[in-house]
C-alpha positions as CSV (number, residue, x, y, z in Angstrom):
1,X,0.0,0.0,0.0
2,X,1.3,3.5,-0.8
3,X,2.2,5.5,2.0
4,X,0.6,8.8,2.5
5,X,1.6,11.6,4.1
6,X,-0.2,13.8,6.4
7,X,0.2,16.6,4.0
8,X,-1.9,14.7,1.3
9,X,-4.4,13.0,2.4
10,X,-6.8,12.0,-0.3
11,X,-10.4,13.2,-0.1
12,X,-11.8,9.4,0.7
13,X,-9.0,9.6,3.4
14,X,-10.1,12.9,4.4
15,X,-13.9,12.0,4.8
16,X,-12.5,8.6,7.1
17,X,-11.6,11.3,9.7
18,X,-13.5,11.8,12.5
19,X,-15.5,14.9,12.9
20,X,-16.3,16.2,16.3
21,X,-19.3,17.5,17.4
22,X,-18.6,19.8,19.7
23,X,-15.0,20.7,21.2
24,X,-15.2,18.6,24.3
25,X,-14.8,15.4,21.6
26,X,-11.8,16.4,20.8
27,X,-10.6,15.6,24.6
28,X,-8.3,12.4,24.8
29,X,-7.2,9.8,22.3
30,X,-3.4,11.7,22.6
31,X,-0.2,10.5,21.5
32,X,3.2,9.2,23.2
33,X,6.1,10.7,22.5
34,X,9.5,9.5,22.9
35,X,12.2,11.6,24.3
36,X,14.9,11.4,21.9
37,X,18.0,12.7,24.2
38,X,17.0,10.9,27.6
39,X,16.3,7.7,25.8
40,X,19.6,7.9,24.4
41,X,21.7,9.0,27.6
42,X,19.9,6.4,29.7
43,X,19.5,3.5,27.5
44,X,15.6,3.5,28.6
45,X,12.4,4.1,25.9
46,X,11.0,7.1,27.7
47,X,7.8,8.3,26.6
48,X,5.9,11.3,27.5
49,X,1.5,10.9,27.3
50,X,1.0,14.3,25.0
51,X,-2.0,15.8,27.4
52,X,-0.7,18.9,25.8
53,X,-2.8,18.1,23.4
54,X,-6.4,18.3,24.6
55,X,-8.0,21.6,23.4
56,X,-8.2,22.9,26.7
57,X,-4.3,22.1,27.0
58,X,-3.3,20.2,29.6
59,X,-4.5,16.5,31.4
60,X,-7.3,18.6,33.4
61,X,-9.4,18.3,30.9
62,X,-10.0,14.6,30.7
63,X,-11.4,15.2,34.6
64,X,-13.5,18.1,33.5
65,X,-15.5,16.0,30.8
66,X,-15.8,13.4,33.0
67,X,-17.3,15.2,36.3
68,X,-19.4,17.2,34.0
69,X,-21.1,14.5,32.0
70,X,-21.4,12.6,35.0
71,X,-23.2,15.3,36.7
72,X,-25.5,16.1,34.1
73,X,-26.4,12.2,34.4
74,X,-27.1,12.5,37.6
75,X,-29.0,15.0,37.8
76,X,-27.0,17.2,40.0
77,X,-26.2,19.8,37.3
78,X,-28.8,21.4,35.5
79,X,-29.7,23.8,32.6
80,X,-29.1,27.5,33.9
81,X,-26.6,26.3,36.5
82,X,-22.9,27.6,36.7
83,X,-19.8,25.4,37.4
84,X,-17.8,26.4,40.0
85,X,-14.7,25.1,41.0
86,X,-11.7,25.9,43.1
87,X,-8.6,25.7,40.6
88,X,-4.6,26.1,40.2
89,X,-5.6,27.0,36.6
90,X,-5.7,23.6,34.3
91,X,-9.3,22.3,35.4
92,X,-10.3,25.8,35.8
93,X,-9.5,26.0,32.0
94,X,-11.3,22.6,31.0
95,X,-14.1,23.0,32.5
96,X,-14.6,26.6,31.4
97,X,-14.1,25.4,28.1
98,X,-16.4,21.8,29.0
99,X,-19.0,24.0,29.9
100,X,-19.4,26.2,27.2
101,X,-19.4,22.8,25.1
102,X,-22.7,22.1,26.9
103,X,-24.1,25.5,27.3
104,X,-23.5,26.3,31.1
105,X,-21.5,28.7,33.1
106,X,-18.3,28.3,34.6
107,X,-16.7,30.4,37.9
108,X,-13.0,29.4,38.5
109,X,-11.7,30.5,42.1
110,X,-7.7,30.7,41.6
111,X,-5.1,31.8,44.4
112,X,-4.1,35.4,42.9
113,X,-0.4,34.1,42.7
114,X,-0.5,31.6,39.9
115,X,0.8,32.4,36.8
116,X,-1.1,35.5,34.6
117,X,-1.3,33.0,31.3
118,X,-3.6,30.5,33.4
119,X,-5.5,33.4,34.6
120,X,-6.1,34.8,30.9
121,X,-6.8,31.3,29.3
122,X,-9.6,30.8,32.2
123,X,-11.1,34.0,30.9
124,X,-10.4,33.3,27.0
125,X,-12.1,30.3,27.0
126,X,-15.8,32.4,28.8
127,X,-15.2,31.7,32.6
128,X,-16.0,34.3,35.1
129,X,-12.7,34.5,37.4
130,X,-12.8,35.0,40.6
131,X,-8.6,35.5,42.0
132,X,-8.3,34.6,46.1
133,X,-5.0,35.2,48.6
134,X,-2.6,32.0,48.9
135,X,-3.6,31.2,52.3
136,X,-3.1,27.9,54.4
137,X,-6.2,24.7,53.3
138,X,-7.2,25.4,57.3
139,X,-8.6,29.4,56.2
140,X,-11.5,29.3,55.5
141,X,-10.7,32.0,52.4
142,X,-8.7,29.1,50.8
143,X,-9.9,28.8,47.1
144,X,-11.4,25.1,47.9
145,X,-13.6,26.5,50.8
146,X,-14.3,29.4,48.8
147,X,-15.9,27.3,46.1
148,X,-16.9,25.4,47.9
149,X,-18.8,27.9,49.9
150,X,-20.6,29.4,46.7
151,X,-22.2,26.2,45.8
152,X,-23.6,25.2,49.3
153,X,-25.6,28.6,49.9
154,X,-26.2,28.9,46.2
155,X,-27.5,24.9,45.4
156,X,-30.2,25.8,42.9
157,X,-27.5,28.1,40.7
158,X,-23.9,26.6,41.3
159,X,-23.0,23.1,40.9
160,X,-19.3,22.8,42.5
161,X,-17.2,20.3,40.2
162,X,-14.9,19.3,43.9
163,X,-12.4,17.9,41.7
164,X,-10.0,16.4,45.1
165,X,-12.7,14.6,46.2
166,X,-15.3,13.7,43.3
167,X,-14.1,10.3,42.1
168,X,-15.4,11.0,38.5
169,X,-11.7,12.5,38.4
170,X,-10.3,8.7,39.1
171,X,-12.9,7.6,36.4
172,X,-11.1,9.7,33.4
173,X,-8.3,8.6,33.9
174,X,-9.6,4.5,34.8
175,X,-11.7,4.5,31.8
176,X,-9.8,6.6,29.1
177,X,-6.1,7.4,29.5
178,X,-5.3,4.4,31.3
179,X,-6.4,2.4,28.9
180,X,-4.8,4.5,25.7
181,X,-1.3,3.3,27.2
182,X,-1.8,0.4,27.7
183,X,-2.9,-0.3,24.2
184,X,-0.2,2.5,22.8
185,X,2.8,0.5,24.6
186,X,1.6,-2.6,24.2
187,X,1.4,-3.7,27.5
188,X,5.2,-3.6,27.8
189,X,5.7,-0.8,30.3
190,X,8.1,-1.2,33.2
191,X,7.7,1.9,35.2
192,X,4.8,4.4,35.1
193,X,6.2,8.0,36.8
194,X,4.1,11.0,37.9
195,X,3.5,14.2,39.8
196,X,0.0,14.5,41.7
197,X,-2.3,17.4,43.1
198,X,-5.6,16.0,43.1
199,X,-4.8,12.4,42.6
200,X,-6.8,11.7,39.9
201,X,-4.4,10.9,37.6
202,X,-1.9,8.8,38.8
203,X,-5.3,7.0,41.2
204,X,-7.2,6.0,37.8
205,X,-3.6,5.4,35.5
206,X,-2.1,3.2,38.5
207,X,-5.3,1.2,39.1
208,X,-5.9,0.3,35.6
209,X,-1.9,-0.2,34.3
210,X,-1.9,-2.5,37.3
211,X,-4.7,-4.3,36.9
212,X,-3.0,-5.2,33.3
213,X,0.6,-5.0,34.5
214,X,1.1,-6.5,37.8
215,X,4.6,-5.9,37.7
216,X,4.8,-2.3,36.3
217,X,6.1,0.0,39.5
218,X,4.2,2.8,39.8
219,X,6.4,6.2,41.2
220,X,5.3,9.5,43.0
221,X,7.4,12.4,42.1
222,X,6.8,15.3,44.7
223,X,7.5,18.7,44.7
224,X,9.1,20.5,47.7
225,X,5.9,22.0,49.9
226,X,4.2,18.7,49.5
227,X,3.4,16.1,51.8
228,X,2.6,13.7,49.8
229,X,6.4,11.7,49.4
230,X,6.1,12.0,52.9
231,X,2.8,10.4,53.5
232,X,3.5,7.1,51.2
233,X,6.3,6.2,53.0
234,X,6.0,6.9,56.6
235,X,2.5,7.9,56.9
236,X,2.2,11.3,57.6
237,X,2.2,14.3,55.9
238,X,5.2,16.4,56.6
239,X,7.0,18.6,54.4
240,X,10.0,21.6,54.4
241,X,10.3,24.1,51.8
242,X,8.1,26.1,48.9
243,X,8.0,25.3,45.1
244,X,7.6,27.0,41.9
245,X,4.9,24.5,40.7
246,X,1.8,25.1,40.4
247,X,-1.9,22.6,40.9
248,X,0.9,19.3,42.1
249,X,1.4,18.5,45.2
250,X,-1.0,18.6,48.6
251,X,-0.8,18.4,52.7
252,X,-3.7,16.0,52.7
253,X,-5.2,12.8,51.5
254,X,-8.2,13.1,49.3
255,X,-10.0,10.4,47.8
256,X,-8.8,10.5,44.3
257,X,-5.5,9.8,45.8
258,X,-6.7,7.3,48.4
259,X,-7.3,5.1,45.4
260,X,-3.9,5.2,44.0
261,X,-1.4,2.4,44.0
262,X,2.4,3.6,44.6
263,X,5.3,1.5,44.9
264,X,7.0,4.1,45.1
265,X,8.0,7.8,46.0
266,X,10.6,10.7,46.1
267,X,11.1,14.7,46.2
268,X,13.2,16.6,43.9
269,X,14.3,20.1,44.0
270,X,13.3,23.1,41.9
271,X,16.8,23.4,40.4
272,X,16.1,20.0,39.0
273,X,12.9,21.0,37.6
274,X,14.6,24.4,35.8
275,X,18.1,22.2,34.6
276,X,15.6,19.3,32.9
277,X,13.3,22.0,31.1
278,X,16.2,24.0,29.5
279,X,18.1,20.7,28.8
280,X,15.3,19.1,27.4
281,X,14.1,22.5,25.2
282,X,17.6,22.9,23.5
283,X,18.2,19.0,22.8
284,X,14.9,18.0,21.5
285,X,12.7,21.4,20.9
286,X,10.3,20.1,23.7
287,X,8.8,23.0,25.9
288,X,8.0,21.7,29.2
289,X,5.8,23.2,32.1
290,X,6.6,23.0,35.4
291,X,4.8,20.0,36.3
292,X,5.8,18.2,33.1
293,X,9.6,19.0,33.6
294,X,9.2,17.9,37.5
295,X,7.7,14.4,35.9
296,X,10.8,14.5,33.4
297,X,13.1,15.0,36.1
298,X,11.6,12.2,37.9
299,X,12.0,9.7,34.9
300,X,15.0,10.5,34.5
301,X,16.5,9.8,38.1
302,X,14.0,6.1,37.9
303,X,15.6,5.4,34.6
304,X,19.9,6.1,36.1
305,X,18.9,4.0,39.2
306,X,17.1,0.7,37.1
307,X,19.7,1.0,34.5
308,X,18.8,0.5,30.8
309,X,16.3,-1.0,29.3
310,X,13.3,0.0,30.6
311,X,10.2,1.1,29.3
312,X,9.2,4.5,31.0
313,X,5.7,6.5,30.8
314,X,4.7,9.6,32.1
315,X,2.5,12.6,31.8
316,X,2.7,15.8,29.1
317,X,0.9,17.4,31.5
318,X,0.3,21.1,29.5
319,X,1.2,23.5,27.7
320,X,4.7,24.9,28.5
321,X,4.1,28.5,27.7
322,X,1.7,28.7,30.8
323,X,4.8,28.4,32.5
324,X,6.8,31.3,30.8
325,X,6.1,33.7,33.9
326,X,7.8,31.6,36.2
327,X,9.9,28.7,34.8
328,X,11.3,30.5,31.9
329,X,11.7,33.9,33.8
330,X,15.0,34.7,34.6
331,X,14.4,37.1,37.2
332,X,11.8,35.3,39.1
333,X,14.1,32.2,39.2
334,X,17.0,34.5,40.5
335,X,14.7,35.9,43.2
336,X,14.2,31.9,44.0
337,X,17.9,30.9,44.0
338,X,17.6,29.2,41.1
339,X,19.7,29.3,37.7
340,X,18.7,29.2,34.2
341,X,21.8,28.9,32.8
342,X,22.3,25.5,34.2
343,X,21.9,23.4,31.1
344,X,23.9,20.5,31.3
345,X,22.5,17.2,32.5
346,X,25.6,14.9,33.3
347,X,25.4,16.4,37.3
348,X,21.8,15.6,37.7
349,X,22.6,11.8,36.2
350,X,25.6,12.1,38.5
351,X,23.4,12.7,41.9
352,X,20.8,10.1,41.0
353,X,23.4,7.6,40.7
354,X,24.6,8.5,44.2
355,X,20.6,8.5,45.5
């Protein structure tokens, strides 16, 4: 048969492709891609799961489909009602965009000190924003309560989305992406690798890939701030330090992450994070976010401890540029202690040999 590019697609072939309704269809279904330079400096296949890709751009949006059409079936969310949700920016942004998809309103509550291109996105996409102080979970001002708040003395106009706890988050990723690897690898995957805020994600993904893969190890990458590494191996959340991501890590177990199945788990630093982006940008012309880079810093340091040969997946988890205020900024990173100009990747292998 006679190969056809993408770039001439006959017009049988064209009429073959699927058309999409509406733009929430266009959620899932994304590709793996392989990273060229870590594959090669480690011996490993690692592949990155393109979330990037979703219309909404980032992984957030599989869990906004999902708690939306499951609350319209259920009756809890009705026509004339608004979506509210307390957000870190990424669900805030799918679900603004869900919800226009199926003619509702959306209010996204977002701490004031995420980054400005989440901010504008929320309101590009028709969402009514609503920006909060970064304040402790226990203040009652915290964007969860806040939302929370709204929807309890407002029942009959806001339905609140409660993306921690509502275990239609767990679903997406059970049901959807879960199953996409496992059919895109082939059911050869050694090691699955990935951040967490909600727990949705790596809850539904580990569940699933295990359920297929019983030997696949399944690893927590946290950033500093966060409890969670913490919590997996002793128990408790404690924590030390701040982080430049944004929407990953928590202080508290919710019941997407209840659900999830973790071998293992580790913290790495924000240099890390900041050395794997750059490295990664000028060796292979992938942009990273900050949660994406903290993932690919995280394979990276699984795949110099197993040695070669391993099959490695983790998450594209959005769009890079909504990190340009922050992760690509040279003077915010300065006024952090961290260094841009610290491209080269043989000290990080170096230090996760010695871990």
């Amino acid at each position: 048969m006679k190969k056809v590019s993408s770039q001439s697609l006959t017009m049988e072939q064209s009429q073959n492709l699927a058309v999409a309704k509406n733009i929430a269809e266009l959620i899932g279904n994304t590709p793996l891609l392989r990273i060229p330079s870590l594959s090669k400096l480690t011996g490993c296949e690692i592949f990155l799961k393109c979330e990037q890709l979703n219309p909404g751009g980032s992984i957030k949006d599989r869990a906004a489909l999902q708690m939306v059409l499951d609350a319209m079936e259920e009756g809890k969310l009705k026509k004339g009602m608004t979506i509210v949700e307390g957000t870190a920016g990424n669900t805030g942004i799918g679900l603004a965009l869900v919800a226009k998809a199926f003619g509702f309103e959306c209010l996204a509550v977002m701490p004031n000190d995420q980054t400005i291109e989440k901010q504008r996105m929320i309101e590009l996409h028709g969402a009514k924003l609503k920006l909060v102080d970064p304040v402790p979970f226990k203040n009652e001002n915290h964007f969860y309560h806040t939302a929370r708040r709204l929807a309890e003395e407002n029942p009959k106009e806001y339905w609140w989305a409660n993306q921690f706890e509502n275990l239609s988050n767990f679903k997406a990723h059970y049901t959807c992406t879960g199953p996409e690897i496992y059919q895109q690898m082939e059911g050869k995957i050694d090691f699955l690798v990935s951040v967490s805020g909600t727990g949705g994600t790596i809850g539904g993904n580990s569940v699933y890939l295990k359920e297929k893969i019983p030997n696949i190890k399944v690893i927590l990458v946290d950033p500093p701030g966060s409890g969670l590494c913490s919590y997996f191996k002793t128990g408790e959340f404690k924590t030390e330090g701040k982080s430049l991501a944004e929407g990953i890590g928590i202080m508290r177990l919710v019941a997407n992450m209840a659900k999830a199945k973790v071998d293992d788990a580790f913290t790495l630093p924000d240099q890390d994070v900041v050395t794997i982006a750059q490295y990664v940008r000028n060796a292979d012309g992938i942009l990273l976010g900050s949660s994406t880079a903290l993932n690919v810093a995280g394979v990276l340091r699984v795949a110099v401890k197993n040695g070669p040969g391993k099959r490695i997946v983790s998450f594209y988890c959005d769009l890079g540029e909504r990190s340009f205020s922050k992760l690509y900024n040279p003077e915010y990173l300065k006024g952090r202690g961290l260094d841009i100009t610290q491209t080269d990747i043989q000290p990080l292998i170096e230090k996760y040999r010695k871990l």
